[in-house]
ROKOL-437870 format. One line per field, with one value per residue (C-alpha): chain; x, y, z; residue number from 1. Coordinates in nm, 2 decimals, always signed. Layout:
N
cadena <- c(A/...)
u <- c(X/...)
v <- c(Y/...)
w <- c(Z/...)
num <- c(NUM/...)
***
This chain:
296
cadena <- c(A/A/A/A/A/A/A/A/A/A/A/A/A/A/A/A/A/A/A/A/A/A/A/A/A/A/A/A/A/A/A/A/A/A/A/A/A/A/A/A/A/A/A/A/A/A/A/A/A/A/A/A/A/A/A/A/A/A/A/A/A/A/A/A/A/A/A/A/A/A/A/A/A/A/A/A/A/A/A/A/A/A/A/A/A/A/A/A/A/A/A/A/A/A/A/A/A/A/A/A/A/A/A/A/A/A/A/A/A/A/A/A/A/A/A/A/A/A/A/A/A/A/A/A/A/A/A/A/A/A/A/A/A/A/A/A/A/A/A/A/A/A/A/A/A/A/A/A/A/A/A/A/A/A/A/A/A/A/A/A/A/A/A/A/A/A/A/A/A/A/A/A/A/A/A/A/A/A/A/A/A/A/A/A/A/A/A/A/A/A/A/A/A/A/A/A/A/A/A/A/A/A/A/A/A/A/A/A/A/A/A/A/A/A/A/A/A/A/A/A/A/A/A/A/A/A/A/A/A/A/A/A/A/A/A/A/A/A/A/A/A/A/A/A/A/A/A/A/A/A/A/A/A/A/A/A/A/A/A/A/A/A/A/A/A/A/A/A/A/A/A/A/A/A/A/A/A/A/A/A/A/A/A/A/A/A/A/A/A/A/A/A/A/A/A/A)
u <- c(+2.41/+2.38/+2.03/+2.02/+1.94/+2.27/+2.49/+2.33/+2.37/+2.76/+2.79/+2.51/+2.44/+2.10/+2.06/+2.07/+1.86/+1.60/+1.63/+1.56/+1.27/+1.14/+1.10/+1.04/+0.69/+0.62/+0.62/+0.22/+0.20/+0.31/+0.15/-0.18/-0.09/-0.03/-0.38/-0.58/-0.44/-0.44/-0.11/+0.04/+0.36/+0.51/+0.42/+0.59/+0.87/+0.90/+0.82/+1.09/+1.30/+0.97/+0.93/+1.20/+1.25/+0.92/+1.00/+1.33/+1.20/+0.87/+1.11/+1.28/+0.98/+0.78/+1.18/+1.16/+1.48/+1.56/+1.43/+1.43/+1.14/+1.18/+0.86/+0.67/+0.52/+0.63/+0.30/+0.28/+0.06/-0.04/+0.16/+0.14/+0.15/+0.41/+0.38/+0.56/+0.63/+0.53/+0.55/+0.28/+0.27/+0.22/+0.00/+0.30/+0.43/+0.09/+0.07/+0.41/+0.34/-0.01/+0.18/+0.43/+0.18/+0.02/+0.32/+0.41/+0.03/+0.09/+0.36/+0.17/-0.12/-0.06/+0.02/+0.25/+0.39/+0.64/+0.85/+1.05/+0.65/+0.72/+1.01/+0.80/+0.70/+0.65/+0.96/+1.12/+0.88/+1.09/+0.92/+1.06/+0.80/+0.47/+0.24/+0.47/+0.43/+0.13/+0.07/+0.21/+0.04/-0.27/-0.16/-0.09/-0.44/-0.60/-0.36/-0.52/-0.88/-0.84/-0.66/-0.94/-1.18/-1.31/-1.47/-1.57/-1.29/-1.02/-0.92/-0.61/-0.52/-0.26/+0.03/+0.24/+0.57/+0.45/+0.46/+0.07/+0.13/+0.42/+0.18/-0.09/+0.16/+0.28/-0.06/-0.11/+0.22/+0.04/-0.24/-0.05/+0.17/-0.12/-0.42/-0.53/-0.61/-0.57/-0.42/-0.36/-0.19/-0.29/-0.22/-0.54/-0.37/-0.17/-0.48/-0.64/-0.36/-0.35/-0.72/-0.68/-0.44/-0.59/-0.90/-0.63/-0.43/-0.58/-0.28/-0.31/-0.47/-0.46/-0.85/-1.12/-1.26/-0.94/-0.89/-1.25/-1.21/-0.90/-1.04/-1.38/-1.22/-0.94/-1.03/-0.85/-0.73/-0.53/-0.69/-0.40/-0.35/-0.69/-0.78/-0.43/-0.56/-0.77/-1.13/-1.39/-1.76/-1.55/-1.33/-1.56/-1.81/-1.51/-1.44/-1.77/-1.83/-1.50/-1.59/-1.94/-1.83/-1.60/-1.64/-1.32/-1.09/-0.79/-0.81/-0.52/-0.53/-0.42/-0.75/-0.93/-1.27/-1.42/-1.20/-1.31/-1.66/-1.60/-1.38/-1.69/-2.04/-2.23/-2.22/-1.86/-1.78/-2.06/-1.87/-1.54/-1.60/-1.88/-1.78/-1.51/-1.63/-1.29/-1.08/-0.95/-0.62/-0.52/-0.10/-0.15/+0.09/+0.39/+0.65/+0.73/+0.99/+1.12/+1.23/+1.29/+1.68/+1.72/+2.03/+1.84)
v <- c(+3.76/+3.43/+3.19/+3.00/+2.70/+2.83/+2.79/+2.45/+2.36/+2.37/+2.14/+1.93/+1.64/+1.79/+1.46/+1.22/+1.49/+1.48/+1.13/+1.12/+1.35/+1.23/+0.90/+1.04/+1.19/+0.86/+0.62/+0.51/+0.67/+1.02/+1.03/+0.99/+1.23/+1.50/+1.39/+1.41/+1.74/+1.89/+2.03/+2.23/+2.20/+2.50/+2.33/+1.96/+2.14/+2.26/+1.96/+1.73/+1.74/+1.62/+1.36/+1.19/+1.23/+1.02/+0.75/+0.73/+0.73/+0.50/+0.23/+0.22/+0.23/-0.08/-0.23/-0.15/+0.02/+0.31/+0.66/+1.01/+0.98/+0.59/+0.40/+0.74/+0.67/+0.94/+1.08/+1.33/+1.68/+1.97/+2.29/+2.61/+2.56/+2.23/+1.88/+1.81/+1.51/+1.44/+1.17/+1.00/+0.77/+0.42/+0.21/-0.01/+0.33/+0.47/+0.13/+0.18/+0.55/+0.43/+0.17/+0.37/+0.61/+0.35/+0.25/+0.59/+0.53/+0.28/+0.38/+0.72/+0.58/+0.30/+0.31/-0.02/-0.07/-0.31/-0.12/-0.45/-0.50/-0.21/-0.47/-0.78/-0.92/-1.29/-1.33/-1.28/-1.48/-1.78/-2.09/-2.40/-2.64/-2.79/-2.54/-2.23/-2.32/-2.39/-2.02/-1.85/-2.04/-1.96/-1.55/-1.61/-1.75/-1.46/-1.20/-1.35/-1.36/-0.99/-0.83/-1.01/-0.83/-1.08/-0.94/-1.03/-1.04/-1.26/-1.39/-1.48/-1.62/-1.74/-1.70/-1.41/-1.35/-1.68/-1.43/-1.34/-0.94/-1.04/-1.22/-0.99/-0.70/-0.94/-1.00/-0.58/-0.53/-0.85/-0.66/-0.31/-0.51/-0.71/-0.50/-0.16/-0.12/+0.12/-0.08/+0.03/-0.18/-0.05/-0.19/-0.20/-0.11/+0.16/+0.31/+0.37/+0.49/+0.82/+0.82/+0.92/+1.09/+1.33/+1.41/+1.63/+1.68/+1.95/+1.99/+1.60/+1.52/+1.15/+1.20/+0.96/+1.08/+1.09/+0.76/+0.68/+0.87/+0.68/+0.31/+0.37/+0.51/+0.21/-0.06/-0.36/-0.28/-0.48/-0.44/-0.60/-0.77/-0.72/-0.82/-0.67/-0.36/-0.26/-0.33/-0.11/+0.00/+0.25/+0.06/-0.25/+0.00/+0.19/-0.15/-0.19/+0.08/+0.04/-0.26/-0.20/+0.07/-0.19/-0.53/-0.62/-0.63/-0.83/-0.91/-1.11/-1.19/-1.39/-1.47/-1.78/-1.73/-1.85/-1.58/-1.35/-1.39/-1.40/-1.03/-0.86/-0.83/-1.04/-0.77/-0.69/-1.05/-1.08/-0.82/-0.97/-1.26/-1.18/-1.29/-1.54/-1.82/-2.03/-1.69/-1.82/-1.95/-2.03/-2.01/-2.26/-2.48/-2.27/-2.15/-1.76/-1.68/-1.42/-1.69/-1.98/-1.90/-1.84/-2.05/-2.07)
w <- c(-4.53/-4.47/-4.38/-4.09/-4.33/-4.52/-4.25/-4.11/-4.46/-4.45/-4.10/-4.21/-4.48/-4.64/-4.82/-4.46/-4.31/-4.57/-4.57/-4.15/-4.16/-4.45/-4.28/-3.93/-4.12/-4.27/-3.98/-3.90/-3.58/-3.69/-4.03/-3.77/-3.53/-3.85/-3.99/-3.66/-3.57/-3.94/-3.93/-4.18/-4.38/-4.15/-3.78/-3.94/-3.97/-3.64/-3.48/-3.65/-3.31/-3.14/-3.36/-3.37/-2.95/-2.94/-3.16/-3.02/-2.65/-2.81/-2.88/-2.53/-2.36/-2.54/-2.46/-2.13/-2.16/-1.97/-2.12/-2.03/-1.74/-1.64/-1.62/-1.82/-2.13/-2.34/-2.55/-2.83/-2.75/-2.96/-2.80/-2.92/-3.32/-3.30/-3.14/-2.82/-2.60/-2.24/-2.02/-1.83/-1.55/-1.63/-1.42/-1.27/-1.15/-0.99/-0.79/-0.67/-0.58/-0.39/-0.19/-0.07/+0.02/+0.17/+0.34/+0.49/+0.64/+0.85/+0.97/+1.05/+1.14/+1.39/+1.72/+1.81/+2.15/+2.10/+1.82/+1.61/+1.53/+1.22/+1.08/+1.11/+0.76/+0.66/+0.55/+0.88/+1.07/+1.22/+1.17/+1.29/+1.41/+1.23/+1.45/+1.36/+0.98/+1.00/+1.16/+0.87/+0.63/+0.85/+0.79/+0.44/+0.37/+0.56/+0.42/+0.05/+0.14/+0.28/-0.06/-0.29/-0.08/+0.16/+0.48/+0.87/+1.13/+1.17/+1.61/+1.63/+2.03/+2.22/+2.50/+2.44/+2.24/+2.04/+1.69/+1.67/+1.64/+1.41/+1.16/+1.24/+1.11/+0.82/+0.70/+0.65/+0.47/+0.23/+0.20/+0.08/-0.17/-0.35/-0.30/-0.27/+0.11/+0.37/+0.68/+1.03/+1.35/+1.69/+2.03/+2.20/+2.55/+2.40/+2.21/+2.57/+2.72/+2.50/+2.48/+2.83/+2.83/+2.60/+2.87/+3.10/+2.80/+2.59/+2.31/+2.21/+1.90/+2.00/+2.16/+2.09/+1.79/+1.62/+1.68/+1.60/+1.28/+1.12/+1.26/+1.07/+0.72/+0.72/+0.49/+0.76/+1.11/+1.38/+1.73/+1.90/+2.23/+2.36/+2.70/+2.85/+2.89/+3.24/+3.09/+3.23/+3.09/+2.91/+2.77/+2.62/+2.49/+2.28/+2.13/+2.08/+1.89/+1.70/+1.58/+1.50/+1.26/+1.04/+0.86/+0.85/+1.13/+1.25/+1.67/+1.83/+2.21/+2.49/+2.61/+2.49/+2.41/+2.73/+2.89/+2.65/+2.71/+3.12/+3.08/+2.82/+2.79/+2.55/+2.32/+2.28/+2.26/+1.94/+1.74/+1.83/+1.66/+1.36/+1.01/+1.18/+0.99/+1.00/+1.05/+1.36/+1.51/+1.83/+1.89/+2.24/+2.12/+2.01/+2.24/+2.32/+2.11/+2.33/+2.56/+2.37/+2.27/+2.65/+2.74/+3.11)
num <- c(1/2/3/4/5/6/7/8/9/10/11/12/13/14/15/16/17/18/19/20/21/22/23/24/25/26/27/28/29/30/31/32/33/34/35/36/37/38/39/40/41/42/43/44/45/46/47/48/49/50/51/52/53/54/55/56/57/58/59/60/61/62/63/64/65/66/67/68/69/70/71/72/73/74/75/76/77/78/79/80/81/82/83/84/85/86/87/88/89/90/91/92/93/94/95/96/97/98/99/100/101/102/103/104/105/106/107/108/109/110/111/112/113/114/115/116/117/118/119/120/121/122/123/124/125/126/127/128/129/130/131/132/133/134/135/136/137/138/139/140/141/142/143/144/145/146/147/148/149/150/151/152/153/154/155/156/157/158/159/160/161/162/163/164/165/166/167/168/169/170/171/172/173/174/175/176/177/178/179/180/181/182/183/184/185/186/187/188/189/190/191/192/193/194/195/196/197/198/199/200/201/202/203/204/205/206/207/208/209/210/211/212/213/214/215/216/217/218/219/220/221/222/223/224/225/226/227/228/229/230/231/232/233/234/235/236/237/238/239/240/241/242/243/244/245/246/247/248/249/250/251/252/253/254/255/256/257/258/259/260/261/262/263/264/265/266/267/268/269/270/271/272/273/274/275/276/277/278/279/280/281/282/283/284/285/286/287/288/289/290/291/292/293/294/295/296)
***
């Protein structure tokens, strides 16, 4: 009866196979791999396959070509008596992973009453005059200082529909593709409404510590549109206490800050604005973009 080897013998040239292996066991990174695990003549053998699947995968990968796991770095392991290949994650593909994660997040996360908000990016902010460029550039300067870990809030004011929650928004998504941080959008108005709602409403997890809960563990919030809502004791002393727990947080508003300081106690209007610095922008002269295409 015939060997295995025998019969392999017959469909196979010994000589280029010898030749292969032979210099499959002499390349520098497997002649290491052999030495640091002390493998014997018997477990080589039965890892020629494996060998020559990671050299062949190897030379894609530092290529960048596409190989069996795209963007895995294929490794060799000790199994069982032979060496095997796995895959890892490479750092470019953890990043992406975290930022969709991220992504998913937000879009969780934040409660936005006007829905296009979700779309807005910088890239679809329309800027045609010298105050609406100099808006985004404004965003994309805050959107940097927040991703290398710069903190205190950012006020952002003006009439409405004139793209502040649209920047506000835009500046997040900035954050999530060039840094690691959390984000969350939520309309101020809209955050009180369910807060409310939740006092008769005893199956909604929207209460006040829930909120409380993801607006202190976010690394860079949007309070949006404050001053719109119906501001009570309540009210100012749950923004209050929002922003006290953060030190960095993104506020847009209609009001200018003489309003704001005539609508809230001297202590809400102190943690509105600490850390501004020069984080501050004021939208007065830019037309509502709602109803600027109006034909009427």
């Amino acid at each position: 009866m015939e060997s295995i080897g025998d019969v392999i013998g017959k469909f196979v040239d010994m000589n280029k196979f010898n030749a292969m292996t032979n210099k499959v066991i002499a390349h520098p990174e497997i002649e290491k791999f052999i030495s640091e695990n002390e493998m014997t003549d018997e477990e080589i053998t039965k890892s020629y396959s494996k060998f020559y699947e990671y050299l062949k995968e190897k030379e894609k990968f530092d290529n960048n070509e596409k190989t069996a796991m795209n963007g895995h770095e294929p490794i060799l392991i000790m199994n069982y008596g032979y060496a095997d290949v796995v895959y890892r994650e490479t750092e470019e593909v953890i990043k992406r992973r975290k930022k969709a994660e991220f992504i998913k997040k937000l879009n969780r996360n934040s409660i936005v009453r006007d829905k296009t908000i979700k779309k807005a990016s910088f890239k679809n902010f329309t800027a045609k005059t010298q105050e609406e460029e100099q808006a985004l550039a404004f965003a994309k300067e805050i959107a940097k200082y927040y991703y290398t870990d710069g903190e205190g809030n950012t006020v952002v004011s003006g009439p409405a529909g004139t793209g502040k929650s649209h920047l506000a928004m835009s500046i997040l998504k900035e954050c999530i593709v060039h840094g690691d941080l959390t984000v969350i959008f939520a309309s101020w108005s809209e955050v009180l409404h369910l807060i409310k709602d939740s006092f008769s409403n005893k199956e909604s997890f929207y209460t006040q510590e829930y909120f409380m809960d993801i607006f202190r563990n976010t690394d860079l919030l949007v309070v949006d549109d404050i001053g719109s809502e119906k501001i009570t004791d309540w009210s100012m002393s749950l923004l209050t206490d929002v922003l006290d727990a953060r030190t960095k947080t993104i506020i847009t508003t209609n009001l200018n800050s003489d309003e704001l300081l005539s609508k809230y106690h001297n202590r809400t209007y102190s943690r509105i604005f600490r850390g501004v610095g020069k984080k501050a922008f004021n939208f007065k002269n830019i037309k509502d973009k709602r109803t600027s295409q109006l034909p009427f």
